[in-house]
BATIVO-877099 format. One line per 3 residues: number of its first residue (from 1); their letters; for each residue x, y, z of C-alpha. Coordinates in nm, 2 decimals, m for minus. Last residue first. Example, Ala and Ser with C-alpha at 12.3 -4.5 7.8 and 13.67 -1.06 7.14 Angstrom:
// BATIVO-877099
2 = sa = 1.37 m0.11 0.71 | 1.23 m0.45 0.78
END
This chain:
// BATIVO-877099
342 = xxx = 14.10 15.20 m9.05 | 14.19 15.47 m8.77 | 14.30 15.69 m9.03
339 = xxx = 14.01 15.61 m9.26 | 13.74 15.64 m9.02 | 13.91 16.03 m8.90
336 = xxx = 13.87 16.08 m9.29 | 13.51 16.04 m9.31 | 13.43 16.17 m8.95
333 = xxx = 13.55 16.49 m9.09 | 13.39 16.50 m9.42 | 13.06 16.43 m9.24
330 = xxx = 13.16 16.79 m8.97 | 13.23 16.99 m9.26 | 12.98 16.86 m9.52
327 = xxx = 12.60 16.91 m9.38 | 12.70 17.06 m9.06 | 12.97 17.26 m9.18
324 = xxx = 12.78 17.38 m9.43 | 12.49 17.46 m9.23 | 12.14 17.51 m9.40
321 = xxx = 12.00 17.16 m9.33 | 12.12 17.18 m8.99 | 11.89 17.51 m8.92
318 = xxx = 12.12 17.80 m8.83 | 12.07 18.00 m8.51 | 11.90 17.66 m8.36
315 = xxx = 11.97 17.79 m7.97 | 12.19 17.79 m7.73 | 12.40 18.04 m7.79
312 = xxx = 12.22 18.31 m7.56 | 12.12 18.09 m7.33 | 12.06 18.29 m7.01
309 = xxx = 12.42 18.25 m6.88 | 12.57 18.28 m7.26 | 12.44 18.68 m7.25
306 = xxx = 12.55 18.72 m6.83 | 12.93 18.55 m6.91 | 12.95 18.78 m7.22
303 = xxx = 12.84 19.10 m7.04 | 13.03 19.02 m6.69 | 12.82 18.81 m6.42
300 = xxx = 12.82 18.86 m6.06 | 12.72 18.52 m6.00 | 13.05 18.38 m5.98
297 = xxx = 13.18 18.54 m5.69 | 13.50 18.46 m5.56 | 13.63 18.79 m5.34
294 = xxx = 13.76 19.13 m5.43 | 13.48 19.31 m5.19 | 13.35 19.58 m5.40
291 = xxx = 13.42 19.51 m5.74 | 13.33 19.13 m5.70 | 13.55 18.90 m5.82
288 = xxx = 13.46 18.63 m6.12 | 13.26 18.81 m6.36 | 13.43 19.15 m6.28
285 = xxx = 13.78 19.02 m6.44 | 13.59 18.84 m6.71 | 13.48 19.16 m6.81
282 = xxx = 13.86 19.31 m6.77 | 14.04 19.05 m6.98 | 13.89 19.07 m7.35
279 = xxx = 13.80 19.39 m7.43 | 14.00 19.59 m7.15 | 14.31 19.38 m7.14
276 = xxx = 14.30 19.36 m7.55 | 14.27 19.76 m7.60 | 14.61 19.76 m7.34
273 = xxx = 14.80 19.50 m7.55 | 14.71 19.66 m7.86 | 14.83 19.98 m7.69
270 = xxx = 15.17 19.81 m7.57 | 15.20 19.69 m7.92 | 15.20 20.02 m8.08
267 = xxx = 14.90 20.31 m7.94 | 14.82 20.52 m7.67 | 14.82 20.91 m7.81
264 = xxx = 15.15 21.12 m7.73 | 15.19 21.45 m7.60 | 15.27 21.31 m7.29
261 = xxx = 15.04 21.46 m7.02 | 14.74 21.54 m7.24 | 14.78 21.24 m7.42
258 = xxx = 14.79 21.03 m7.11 | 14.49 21.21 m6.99 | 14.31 21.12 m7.29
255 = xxx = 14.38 20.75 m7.27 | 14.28 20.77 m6.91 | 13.95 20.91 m6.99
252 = xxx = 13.88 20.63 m7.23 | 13.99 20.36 m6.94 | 13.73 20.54 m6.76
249 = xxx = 13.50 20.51 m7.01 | 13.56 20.06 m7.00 | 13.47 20.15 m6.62
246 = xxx = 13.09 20.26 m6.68 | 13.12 19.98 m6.99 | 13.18 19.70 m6.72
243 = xxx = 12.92 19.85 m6.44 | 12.65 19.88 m6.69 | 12.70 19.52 m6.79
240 = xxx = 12.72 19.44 m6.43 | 12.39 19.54 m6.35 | 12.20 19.26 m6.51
237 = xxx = 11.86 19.32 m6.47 | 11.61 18.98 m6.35 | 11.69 18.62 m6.43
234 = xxx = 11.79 18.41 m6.12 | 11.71 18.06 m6.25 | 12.09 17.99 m6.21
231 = xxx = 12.07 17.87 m6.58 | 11.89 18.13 m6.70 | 11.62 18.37 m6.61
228 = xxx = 11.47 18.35 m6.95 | 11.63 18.69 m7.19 | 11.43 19.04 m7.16
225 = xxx = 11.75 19.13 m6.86 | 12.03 19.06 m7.11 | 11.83 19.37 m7.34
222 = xxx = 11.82 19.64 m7.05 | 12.15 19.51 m6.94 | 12.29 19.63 m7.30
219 = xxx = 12.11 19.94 m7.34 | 12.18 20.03 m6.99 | 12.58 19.91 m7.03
216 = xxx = 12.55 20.16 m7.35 | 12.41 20.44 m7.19 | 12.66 20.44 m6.91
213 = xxx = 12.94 20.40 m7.20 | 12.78 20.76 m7.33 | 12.74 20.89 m7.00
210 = xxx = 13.11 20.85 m6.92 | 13.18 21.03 m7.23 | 12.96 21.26 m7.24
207 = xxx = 13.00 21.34 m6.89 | 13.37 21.44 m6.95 | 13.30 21.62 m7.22
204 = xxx = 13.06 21.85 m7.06 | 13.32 21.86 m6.74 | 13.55 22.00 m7.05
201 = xxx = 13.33 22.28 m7.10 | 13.23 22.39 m6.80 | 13.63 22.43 m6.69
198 = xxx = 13.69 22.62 m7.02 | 13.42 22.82 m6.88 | 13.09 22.96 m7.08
195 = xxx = 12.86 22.90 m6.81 | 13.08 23.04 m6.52 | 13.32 22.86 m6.33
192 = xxx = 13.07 22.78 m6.03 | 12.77 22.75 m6.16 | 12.88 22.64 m6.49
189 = xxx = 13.05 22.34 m6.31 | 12.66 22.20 m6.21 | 12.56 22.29 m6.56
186 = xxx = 12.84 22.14 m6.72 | 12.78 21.80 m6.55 | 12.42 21.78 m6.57
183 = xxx = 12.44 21.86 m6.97 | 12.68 21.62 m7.03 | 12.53 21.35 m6.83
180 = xxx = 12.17 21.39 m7.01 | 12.37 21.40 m7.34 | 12.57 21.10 m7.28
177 = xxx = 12.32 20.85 m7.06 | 12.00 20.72 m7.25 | 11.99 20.96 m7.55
174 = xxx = 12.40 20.95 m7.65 | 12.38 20.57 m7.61 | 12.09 20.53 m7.88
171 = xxx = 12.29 20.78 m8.10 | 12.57 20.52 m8.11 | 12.35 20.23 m8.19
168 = xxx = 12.49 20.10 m8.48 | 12.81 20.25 m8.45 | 13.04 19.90 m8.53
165 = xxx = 13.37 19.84 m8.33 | 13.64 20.02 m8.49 | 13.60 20.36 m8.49
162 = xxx = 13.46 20.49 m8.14 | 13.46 20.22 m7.97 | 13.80 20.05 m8.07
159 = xxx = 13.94 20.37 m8.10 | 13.87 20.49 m7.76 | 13.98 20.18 m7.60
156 = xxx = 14.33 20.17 m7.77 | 14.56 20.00 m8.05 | 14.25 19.82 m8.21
153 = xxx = 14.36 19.61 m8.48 | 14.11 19.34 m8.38 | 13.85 19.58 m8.47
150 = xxx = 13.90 19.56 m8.80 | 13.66 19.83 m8.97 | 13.34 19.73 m8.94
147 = xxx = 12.99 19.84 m9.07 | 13.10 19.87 m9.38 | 12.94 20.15 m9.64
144 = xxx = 12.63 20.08 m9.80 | 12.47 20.40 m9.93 | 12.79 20.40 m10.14
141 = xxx = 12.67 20.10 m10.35 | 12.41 20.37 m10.47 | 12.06 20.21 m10.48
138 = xxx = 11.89 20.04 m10.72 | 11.61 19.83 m10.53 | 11.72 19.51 m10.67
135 = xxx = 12.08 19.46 m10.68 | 12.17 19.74 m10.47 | 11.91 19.75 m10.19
132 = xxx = 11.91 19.37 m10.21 | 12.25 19.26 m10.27 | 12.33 19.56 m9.95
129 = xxx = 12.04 19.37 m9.74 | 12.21 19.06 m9.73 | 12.58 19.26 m9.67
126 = xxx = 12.48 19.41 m9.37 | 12.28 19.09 m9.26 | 12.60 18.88 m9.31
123 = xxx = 12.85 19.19 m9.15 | 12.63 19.23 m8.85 | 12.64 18.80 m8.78
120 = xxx = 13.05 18.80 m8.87 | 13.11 19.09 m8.60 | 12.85 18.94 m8.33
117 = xxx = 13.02 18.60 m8.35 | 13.38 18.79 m8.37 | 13.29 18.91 m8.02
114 = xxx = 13.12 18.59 m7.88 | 13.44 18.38 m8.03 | 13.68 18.64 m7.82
111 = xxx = 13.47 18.57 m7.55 | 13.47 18.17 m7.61 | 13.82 18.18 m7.57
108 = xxx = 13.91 18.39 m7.32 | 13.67 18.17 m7.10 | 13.86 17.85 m7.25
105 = xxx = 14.18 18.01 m7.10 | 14.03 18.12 m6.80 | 13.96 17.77 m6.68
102 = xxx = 14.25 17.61 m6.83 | 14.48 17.76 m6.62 | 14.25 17.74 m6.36
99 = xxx = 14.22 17.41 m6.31 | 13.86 17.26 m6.52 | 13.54 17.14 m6.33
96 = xxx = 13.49 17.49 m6.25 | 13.38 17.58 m6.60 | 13.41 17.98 m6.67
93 = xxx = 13.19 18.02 m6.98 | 12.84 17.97 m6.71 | 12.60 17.82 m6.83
90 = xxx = 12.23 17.84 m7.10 | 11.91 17.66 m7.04 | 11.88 17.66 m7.44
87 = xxx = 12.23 17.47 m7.44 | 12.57 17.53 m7.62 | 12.68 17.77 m7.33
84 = xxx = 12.61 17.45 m7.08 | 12.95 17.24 m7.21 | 13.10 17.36 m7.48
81 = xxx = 13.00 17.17 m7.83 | 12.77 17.37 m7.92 | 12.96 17.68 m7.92
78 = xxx = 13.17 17.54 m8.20 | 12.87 17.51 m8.41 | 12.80 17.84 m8.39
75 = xxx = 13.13 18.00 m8.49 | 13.14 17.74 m8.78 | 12.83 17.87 m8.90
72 = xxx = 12.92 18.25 m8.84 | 13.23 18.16 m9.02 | 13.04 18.01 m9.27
69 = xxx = 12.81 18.26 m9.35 | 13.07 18.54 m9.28 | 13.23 18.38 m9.61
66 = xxx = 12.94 18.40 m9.81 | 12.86 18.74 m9.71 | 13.21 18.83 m9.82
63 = xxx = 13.19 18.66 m10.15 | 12.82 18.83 m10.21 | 12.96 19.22 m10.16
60 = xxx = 13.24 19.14 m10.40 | 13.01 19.04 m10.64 | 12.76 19.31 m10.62
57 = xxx = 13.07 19.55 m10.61 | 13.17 19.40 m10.97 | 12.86 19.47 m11.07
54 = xxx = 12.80 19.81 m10.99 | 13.06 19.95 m11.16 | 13.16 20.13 m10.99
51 = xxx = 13.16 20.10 m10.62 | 13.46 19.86 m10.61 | 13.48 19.74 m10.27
48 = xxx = 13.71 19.88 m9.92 | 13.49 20.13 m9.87 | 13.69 20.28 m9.56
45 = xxx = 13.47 20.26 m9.22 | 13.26 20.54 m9.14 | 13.32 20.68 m8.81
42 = xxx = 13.10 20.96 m8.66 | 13.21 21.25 m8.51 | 12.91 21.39 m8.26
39 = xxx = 12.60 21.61 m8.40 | 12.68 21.46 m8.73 | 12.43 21.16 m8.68
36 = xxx = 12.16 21.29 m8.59 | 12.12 21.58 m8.82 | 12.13 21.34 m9.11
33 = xxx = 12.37 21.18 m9.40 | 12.50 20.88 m9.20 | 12.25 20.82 m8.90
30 = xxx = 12.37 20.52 m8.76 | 12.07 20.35 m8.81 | 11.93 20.49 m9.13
27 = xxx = 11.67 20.27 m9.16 | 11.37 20.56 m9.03 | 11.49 20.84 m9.22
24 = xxx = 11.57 20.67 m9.55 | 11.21 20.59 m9.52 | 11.12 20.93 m9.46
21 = xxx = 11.32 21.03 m9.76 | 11.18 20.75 m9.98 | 10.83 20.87 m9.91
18 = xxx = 10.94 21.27 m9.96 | 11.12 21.18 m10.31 | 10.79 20.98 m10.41
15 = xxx = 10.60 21.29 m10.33 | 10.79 21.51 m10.48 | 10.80 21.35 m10.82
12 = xxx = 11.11 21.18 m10.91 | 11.34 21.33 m11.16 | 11.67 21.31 m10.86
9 = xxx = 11.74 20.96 m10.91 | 11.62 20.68 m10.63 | 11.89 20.57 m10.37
6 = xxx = 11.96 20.88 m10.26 | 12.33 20.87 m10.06 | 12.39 20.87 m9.76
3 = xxx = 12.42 20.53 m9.66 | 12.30 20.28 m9.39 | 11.98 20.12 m9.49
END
């Protein structure tokens, strides 16, 4: 699904070797091992599992998909209980019934929940299909490397997106905005600085960049936009998703310049602190106040405020019968809370 490695030993006839090649081709999402997915640096997160022997990684591999179980349960179950993001008809996360202390506080909340909600949902199906391709299929543990790597350790933008956060769909942003804006920009400069110019080559990289986190609020409006219209019944593309990444490069750019400048990369506390702003505070930032006028506006929706908007949570992810902390948690609870009142 993910690796580089043949899953199938190297006596098999040509034919079979050319079928399991082109399906290789096809699952290999991030594009470890091909053309596609060398052209630009690509991450791979540390193997932290024992690849040999097999066993011991096939058990390794199941405890951690039985704990993102239930914390992708518990993550669920927790979204139910806020008010409008745990319904089908989906709300806002920024509840004007509460002060605003409280206000932004919960809306912190549920979008640091929404990003370790995606992080614990990857890592389960990663490691589902990594028993399978492993266990059954025989292939190499090391066509299964993590999908992760910590993200909440993050001590700048760029590392967070580029290392960190998973590169699923990395070559996906490169085709919708970073190669098209990397070739436009160089070619304009190249007309002027000459096609071969330093100065051509770093507006190149400039537009990759920015076209790169262009492609991404795209891919991400694109998919907010096939959801129902939503608990404001508005529905339609959501163009603040493009606007947040668009920014989210800028604070990439800056992170360079300050290298450039200082010698130094961003990092420490202060570069946690900064990677947290931009993650956490500056999407809620543009759901509330418009970019272009500074004022209230609530329907000017930020990724996670557009996703939980049109329902995103609000729907049977886990059947009852197949939570844990449905079936145990939540009974146990009430169990012990009768016995303390009793």
């Amino acid at each position: 699904m993910n690796g580089h490695v043949s899953p199938i030993a190297d006596n098999r006839s040509a034919l079979v070797r050319d079928l399991n090649d082109l399906a290789d081709l096809f699952s290999s999402i991030r594009g470890i091992g091909w053309d596609f997915g060398t052209d630009n640096p690509l991450h791979i997160p540390r193997e932290w599992r024992q690849t040999e022997p097999v066993g011991v990684f096939l058990r390794q591999t199941a405890v951690q998909l039985g704990i993102s179980f239930l914390i992708f349960d518990l993550l669920e179950c927790t979204f139910k209980l806020i008010p409008g993001v745990g319904t089908p008809e989906g709300g806002t996360i920024f509840l004007p019934q509460l002060p605003p202390l409280l206000r932004y506080s919960l809306s912190t909340f549920i979008s640091l929940m929404t990003g370790l909600f995606v992080v614990f949902a990857f890592q389960m199906w990663h490691n589902y299909f990594a028993l399978i391709g492993v266990g059954l299929l025989g292939h190499s543990p090391l066509s299964y490397p993590p999908i992760f790597n910590a993200p909440w350790k993050a001590q700048s933008v760029s590392s967070f997106w580029s290392a960190r956060w998973h590169q699923l769909v990395r070559q996906s942003f490169f085709i919708y905005g970073g190669y098209p804006l990397q070739w436009l920009c160089a070619t304009t400069v190249s007309l002027f600085k000459g096609k071969n110019s330093k100065a051509a080559k770093r507006a190149g990289e400039i537009g990759l960049v920015v076209g790169t986190f262009i492609g991404s609020g795209l891919y991400h409006g694109i998919s907010i936009w096939t959801m129902h219209a939503g608990s404001d019944q508005k529905g339609g593309f959501d163009y603040q998703a493009p606007i947040y990444f668009t920014v989210c490069s800028l604070a990439v750019l800056t992170e360079r310049l300050f290298r450039i400048t200082t010698g130094k990369k961003v990092g420490g506390i202060w570069g946690w602190l900064w990677t947290a702003f931009w993650v956490l505070g500056a999407s809620q930032m543009m759901s509330e106040w418009s970019l272009n006028t500074y004022v209230t506006c609530a329907d000017r929706n930020a990724i996670v405020d557009a996703w939980h908007r049109r329902g995103l949570m609000g729907g049977m992810i886990i059947p009852p019968r197949l939570s844990p902390i449905r079936m145990i948690l939540i009974p146990l609870g009430r169990t012990l809370n009768g016995l303390v009142k009793a």
